[in-house]
Structure formats: structure tokens, C-alpha cells
C-alpha positions as CSV (number, residue, x, y, z in Angstrom):
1,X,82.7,68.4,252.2
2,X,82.6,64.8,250.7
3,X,86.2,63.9,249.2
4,X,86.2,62.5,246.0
5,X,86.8,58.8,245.7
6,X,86.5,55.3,243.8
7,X,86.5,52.1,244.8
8,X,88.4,49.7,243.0
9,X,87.2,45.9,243.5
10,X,88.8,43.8,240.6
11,X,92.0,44.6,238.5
12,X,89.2,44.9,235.5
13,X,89.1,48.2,236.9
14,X,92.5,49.7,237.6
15,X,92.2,51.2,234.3
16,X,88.8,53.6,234.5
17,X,90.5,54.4,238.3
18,X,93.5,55.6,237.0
19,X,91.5,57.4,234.1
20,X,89.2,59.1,236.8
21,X,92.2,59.6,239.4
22,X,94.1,61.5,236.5
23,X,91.2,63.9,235.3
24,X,90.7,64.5,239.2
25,X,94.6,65.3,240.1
26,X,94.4,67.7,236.4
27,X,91.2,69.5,238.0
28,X,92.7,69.4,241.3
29,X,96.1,70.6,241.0
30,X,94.8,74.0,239.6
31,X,93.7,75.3,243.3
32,X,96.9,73.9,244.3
33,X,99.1,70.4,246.0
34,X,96.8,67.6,246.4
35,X,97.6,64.3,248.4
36,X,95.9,61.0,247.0
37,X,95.4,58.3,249.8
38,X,94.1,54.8,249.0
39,X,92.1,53.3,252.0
40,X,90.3,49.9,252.7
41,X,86.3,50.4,252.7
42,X,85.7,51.4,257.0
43,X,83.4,49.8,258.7
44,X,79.7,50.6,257.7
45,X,76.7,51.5,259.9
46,X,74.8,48.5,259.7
47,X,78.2,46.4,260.8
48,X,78.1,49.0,263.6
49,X,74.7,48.2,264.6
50,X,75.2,44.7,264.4
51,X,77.8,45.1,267.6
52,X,75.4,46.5,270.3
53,X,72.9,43.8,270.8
54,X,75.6,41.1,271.2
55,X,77.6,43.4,273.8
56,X,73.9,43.8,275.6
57,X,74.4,39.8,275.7
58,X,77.7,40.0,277.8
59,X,76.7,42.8,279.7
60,X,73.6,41.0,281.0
61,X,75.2,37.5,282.0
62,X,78.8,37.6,281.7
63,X,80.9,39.0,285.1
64,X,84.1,39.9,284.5
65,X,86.8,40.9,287.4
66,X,83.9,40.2,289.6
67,X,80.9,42.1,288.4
68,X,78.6,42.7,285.2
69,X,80.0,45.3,283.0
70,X,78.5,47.5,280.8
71,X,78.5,47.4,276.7
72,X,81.1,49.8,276.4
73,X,83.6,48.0,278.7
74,X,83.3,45.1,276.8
75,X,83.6,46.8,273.9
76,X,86.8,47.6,275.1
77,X,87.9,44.0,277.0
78,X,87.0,42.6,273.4
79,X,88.9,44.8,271.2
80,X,91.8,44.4,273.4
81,X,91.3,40.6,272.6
82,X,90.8,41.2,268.8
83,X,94.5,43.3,268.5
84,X,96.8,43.4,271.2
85,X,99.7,44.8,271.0
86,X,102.0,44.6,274.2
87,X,103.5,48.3,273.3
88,X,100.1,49.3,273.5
89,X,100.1,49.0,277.1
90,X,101.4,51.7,278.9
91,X,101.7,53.1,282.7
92,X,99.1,56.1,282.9
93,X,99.6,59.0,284.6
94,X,98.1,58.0,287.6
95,X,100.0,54.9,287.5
96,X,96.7,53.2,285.9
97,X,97.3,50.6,282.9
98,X,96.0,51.7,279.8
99,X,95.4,50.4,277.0
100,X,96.5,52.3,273.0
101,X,95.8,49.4,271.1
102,X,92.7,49.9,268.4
103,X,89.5,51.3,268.8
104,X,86.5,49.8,266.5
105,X,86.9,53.4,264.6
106,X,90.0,52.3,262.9
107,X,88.9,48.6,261.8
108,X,87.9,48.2,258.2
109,X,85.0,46.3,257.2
110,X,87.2,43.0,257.1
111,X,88.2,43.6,260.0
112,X,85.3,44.7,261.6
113,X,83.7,41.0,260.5
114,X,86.7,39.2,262.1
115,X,86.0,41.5,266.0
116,X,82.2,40.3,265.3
117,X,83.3,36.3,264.7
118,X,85.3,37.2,267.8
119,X,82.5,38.2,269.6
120,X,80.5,35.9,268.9
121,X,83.3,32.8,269.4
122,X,84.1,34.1,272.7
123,X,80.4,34.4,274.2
124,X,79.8,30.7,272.9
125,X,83.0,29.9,275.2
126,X,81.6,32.1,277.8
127,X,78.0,30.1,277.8
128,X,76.5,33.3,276.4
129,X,72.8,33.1,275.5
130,X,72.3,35.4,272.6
131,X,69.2,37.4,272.6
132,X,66.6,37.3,269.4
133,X,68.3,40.5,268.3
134,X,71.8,38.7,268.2
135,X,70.9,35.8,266.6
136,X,69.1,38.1,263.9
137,X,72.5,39.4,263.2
138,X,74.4,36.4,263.3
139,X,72.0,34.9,260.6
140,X,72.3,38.3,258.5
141,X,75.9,38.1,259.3
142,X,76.5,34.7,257.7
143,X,74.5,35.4,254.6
């Protein structure tokens, strides 16, 4: 079931938001408690599309600890990059490191553009040659 929601982009609108979040809590609170949550707009599919063909880039030239890896390890080497948080590292239970930091499910779409500008930053350091497809989304990207 969809939740109900509103997004809120200039203080023009606080006013119809609180309107609407009041006539929602009055329809609500009949069936019972109700918890209101406000939340940053998540990440949205094409963003998420836009990451794949620039981790096919690293994948394809870039080794790292001594071999090509695939898109979803450098998923994770890159997020790591993006936010780390030392407390995020801890001792596994096979004595492995691992790492709790984020995952690209948590970033908002702000965030989300700053992991891409990340991306694309560090394969430019790298001597990364983006593909057609990567290119076509850092041009979409920057409009």
C-alpha cells in the first residue's frame, strides 16, 4: 500500500502541507495512532540507472588489489569512498573486515548526485575511459 505523502519544495508551500497533513492525521487517527515522518526525496530509478554503465567502465580497465573487479565490488570500494565512517569498520566473525558504512539504498537524491560526481572524479584520476553509455549520462547528468 502507497503511504500518503507531499513534497514540500519552497516555504510558499508549508501552508497547503500543513492543511493537507492535518485533514490526513483527522482521517487517520480514527483507525487509530499514526506516526508522520518527513524524508528527503530517495534516489530515483533513472539516477539508479545512470550508476551501472560507469561501474562497467571500472570493472573493465581499472585493477584493484591486483585484479579487475566486478560492478558490484566497486560499487562497494566506491561507496566506502563517498561516506566512511571508521566505526563502520568492524572485525567479522571470521575475523574478516567489514564494512557498515552506507549502502546506495539509503542515499537521497542529493546525495546520490554527489556518489555519481564521485565516480566520475575518481575514474578521471584513475585514467578511466568512459564508454558511449557513460558519457550519455554524464551529459544528461550535467543538464
Amino acid at each position: 500500500m502507497n503511504k500518503p505523502q507531499i513534497r514540500v519544495e519552497q516555504q510558499s508551500q508549508v501552508l497547503s502541507a500543513t492543511n493537507w497533513l492535518a485533514s490526513m492525521l483527522e482521517k487517520g487517527l480514527q483507525s487509530g495512532a499514526i506516526i508522520v515522518q518527513l524524508s528527503r526525496p530517495k534516489r530515483s530509478d533513472e539516477q539508479n540507472r545512470h550508476l551501472w554503465p560507469l561501474l562497467t567502465c571500472f570493472s573493465k580497465q581499472i585493477e584493484y588489489g591486483g585484479k579487475l573487479r566486478s560492478k558490484e565490488e566497486w560499487k562497494v570500494i566506491l561507496i566506502s569512498a563517498y561516506k566512511f565512517d571508521p566505526q563502520g569498520i568492524v572485525i567479522g566473525i571470521n575475523g574478516e573486515v567489514v564494512n557498515l558504512n552506507y549502502s546506495t539504498s539509503e542515499l537521497n537524491k542529493a546525495q546520490f548526485s554527489e556518489f555519481i560526481e564521485l565516480i566520475y572524479a575518481e575514474g578521471t584520476e584513475r585514467g578511466v575511459t568512459w564508454s558511449n553509455p557513460a558519457l550519455e549520462v554524464y551529459d544528461e547528468w550535467k543538464q
